[in-house]
C-alpha positions in Angstrom: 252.0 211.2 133.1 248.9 213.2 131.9 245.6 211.4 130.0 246.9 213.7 127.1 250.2 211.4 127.0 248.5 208.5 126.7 246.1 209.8 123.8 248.8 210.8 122.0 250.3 207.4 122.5 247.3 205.5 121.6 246.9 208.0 117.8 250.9 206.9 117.8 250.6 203.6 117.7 247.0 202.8 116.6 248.1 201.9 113.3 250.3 199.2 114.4 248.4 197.4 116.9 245.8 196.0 117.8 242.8 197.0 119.8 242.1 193.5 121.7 238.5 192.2 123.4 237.3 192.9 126.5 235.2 189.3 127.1 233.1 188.1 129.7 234.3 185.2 131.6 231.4 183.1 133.2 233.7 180.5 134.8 235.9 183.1 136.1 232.8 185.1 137.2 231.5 182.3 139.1 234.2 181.2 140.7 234.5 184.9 141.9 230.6 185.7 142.6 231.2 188.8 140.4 231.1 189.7 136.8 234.6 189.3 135.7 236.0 190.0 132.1 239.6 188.9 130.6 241.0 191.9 128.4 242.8 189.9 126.2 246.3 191.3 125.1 247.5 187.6 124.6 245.7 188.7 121.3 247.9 191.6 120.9 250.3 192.0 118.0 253.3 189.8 119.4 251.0 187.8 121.4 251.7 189.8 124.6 250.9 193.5 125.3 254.6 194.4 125.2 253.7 195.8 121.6 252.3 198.6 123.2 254.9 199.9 124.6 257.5 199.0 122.0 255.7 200.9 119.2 255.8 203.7 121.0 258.6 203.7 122.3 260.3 204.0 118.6 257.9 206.2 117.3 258.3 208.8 120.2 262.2 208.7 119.6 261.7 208.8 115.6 259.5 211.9 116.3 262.0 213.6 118.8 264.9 212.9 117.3 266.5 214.6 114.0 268.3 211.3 113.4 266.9 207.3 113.8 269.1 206.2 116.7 272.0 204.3 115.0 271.7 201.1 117.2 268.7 200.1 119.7 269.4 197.9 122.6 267.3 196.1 125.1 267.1 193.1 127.9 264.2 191.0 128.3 262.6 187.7 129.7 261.2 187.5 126.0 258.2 189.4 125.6 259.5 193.2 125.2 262.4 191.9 122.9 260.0 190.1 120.5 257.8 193.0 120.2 260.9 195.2 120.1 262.2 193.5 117.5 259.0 193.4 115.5 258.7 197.2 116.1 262.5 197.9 115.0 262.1 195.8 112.0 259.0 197.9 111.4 260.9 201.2 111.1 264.3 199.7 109.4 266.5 200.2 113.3 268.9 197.6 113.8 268.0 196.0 117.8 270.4 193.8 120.0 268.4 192.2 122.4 270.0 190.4 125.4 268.2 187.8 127.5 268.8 185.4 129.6 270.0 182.2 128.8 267.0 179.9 129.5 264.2 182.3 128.2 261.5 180.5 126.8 262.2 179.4 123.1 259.0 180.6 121.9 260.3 184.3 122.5 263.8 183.8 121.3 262.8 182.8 117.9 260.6 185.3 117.1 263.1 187.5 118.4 265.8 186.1 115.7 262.7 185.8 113.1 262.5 189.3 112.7 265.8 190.2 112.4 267.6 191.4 115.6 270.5 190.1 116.8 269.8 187.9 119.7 272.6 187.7 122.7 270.7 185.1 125.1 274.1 184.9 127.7 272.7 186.3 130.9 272.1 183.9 134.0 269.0 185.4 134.9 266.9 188.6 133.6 268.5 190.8 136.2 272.2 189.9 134.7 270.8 190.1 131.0 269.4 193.9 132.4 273.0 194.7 133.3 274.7 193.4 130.0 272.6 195.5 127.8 273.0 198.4 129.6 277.3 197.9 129.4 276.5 197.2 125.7 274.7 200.6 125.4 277.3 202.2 127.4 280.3 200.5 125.7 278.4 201.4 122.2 276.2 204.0 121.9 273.5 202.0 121.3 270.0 203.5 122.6 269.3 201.1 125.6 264.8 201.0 125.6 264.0 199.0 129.4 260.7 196.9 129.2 259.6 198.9 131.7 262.0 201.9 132.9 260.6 204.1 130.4 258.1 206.6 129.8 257.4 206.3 126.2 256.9 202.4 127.1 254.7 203.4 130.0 252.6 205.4 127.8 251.8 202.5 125.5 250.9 200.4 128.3 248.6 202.8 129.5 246.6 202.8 126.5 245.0 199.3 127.8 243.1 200.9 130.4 241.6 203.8 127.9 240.1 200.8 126.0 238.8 199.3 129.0 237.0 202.2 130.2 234.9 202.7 126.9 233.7 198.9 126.5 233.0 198.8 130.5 232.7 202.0 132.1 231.6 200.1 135.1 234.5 198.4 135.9 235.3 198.7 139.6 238.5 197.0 139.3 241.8 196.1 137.1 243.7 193.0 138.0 247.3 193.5 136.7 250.4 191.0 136.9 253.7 192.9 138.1 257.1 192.2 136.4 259.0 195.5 135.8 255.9 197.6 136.6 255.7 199.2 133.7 252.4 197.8 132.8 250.6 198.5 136.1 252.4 201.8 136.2 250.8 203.3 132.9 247.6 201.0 133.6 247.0 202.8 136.8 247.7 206.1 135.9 245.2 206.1 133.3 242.2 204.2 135.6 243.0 206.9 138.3 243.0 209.5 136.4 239.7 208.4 134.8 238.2 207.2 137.9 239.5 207.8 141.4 237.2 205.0 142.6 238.3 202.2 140.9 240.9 199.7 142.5 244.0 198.7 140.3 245.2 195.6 142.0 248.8 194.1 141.0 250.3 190.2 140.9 253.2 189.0 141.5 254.5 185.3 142.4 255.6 184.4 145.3 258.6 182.9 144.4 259.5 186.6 142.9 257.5 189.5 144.5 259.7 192.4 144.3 257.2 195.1 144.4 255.2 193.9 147.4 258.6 193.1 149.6 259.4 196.9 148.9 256.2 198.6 149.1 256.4 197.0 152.4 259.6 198.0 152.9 259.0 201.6 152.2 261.9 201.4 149.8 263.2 199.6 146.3 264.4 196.2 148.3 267.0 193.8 146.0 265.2 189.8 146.5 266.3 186.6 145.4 264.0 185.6 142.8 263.2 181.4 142.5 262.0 179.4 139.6 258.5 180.5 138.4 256.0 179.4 135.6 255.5 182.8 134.9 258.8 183.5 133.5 258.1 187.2 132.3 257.6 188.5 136.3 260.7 187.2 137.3 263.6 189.1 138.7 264.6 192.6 140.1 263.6 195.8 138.7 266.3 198.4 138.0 266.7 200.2 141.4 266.1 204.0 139.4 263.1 202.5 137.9 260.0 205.3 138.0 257.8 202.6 138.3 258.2 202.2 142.2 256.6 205.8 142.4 254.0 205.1 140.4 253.1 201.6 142.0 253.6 203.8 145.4 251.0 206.4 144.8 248.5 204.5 142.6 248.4 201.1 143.0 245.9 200.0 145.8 247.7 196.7 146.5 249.2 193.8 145.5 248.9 190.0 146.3 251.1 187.2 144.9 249.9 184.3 143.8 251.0 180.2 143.5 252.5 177.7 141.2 249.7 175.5 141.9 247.0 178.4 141.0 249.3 179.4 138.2 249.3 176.3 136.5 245.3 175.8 137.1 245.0 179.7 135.3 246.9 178.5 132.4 244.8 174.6 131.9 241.7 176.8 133.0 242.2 179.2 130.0 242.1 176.6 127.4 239.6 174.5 129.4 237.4 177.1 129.8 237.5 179.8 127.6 239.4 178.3 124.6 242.8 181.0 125.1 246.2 180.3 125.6 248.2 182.2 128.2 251.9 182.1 129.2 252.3 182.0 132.9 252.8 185.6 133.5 249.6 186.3 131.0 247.8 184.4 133.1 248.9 185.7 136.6 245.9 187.4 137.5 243.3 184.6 136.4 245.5 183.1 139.0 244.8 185.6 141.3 240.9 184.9 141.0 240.8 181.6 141.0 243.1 181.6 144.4 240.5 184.2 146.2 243.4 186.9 146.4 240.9 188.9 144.7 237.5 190.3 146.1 235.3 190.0 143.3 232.3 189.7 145.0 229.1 191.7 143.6 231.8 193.6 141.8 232.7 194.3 137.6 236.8 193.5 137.5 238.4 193.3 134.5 241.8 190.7 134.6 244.3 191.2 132.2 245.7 188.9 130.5 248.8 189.7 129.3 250.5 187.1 126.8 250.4 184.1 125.1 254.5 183.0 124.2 254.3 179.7 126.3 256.8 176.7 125.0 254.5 174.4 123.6 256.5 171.5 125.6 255.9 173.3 129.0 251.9 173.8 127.8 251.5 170.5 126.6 252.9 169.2 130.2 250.5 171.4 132.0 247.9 170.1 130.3 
């Protein structure tokens, strides 16, 4: 994936999305001893970054194809399949989105509220994963991943170009890992811009996929537990690109707590005045439990989403 992918992604989509703040954070900067900033895709179209992606993921296949695709299919924790849906409804494309059965409510209502057809049946995100793709198989439906695809990739990416022109002294990118599609376009662009600065990935503990396997040397299958941050849950697919990319560009990646989870979340409306769902809000985790050296540095977190339950919110707080 060139820089000259990801421009054309960003001219693709800049009339559907939003270009979101890049903020200073003085709690999280002194908490760190560095200057840290919150890019703040929880403002995002959709209320998570997963707009991005989904825009251009249509466009790109409107653009290259001499037909729309009849039928569009895709699995999600939530996020990807509201913006999906938005994006579908957008261009008139009829979506099926499958999640699983305990995804956030939140998410599955703005899925329905926008007019695709909602099939929340899986146990967990990995078996929602594997009943969209039989769908699309079964069908003929065009199966979109959240992050197993390079048009989504591309939109993701496009965070990091905007980060780079209102910072261009960032030394670092703090990046929660679900499907590593995010981090995947996210540090393609920052390396490819600046072969100095770090991109730094988060995952939970109770599911870190990415860092199991990195270790590994090798995609390893683990046995994800019950998380606040719902959207990083589960196993990618194991032909996912992203592993390469995370392989060759991502400097590391630390997981991070319930506990400083839950304090990211209260300490984004405490502080700063922003709600976060727990995924969004994985890599203010990450700072506030030291797995991040900020010290004398600039780091930008991301933050990636804002779809939390109001019930689960309200008992954080």
């Amino acid at each position: 994936m060139t820089l000259a992918d990801i421009s054309r992604a960003r001219q693709r989509i800049a009339p559907y999305i939003r270009r979101t703040p890049l903020v200073p954070s003085p709690w999280l900067s002194a908490i760190a001893g560095g200057a840290v900033s919150l890019k703040l895709e929880s403002l995002q179209r959709a209320s998570s970054f997963k707009s991005r992606g989904a825009f251009n993921a249509v466009l790109a296949r409107l653009e290259r194809g001499a037909a729309p695709p009849t039928r569009l299919v895709t699995a999600s924790a939530g996020n990807h399949g509201r913006a999906l849906a938005d994006a579908a409804q957008t261009f008139g494309l009829p979506l099926v989105v499958f999640t699983p059965h305990d995804a956030p409510q939140a998410k599955v209502a703005a899925i329905v509220q926008h007019g695709a057809e909602l099939r929340a049946e899986g146990r967990d995100y990995d078996d929602a994963e594997r009943m969209a793709k039989a769908f699309a198989a079964e069908t003929g439906a065009e199966f979109i991943s959240p992050y197993n695809d390079l048009d989504v990739i591309a939109g993701a990416a496009t965070i990091a170009l905007e980060i780079a022109e209102d910072d261009p002294e960032i030394g670092a990118l703090v990046v929660p890992i679900g499907g590593g599609g995010l981090i995947s376009g996210v540090a393609a662009a920052a390396k490819a811009a600046s072969a100095t600065v770090e991109v730094v990935g988060v995952e939970v503990d109770a599911s870190c996929a990415f860092q199991t396997s990195m270790r590994a040397g090798h995609l390893v299958a683990i046995v994800p537990g019950p998380t606040l941050a719902d959207g990083l849950g589960g196993n990618p697919d194991p032909d996912t690109v992203t592993f390469a990319f995370i392989q060759q560009l991502v400097d590391r990646i630390v997981t991070v707590s319930e506990a400083d989870l839950a304090a990211a979340i209260t300490g984004l409306v405490d502080f700063e005045h922003l709600i976060a769902e727990g995924a969004g809000a994985a890599g203010v985790a990450a700072v506030i439990g030291k797995r991040v050296d900020a010290a004398g540095r600039r780091v930008a977190v991301l933050v990636t989403g804002a779809n939390i339950d109001r019930a689960r919110l309200a008992a954080l707080l």
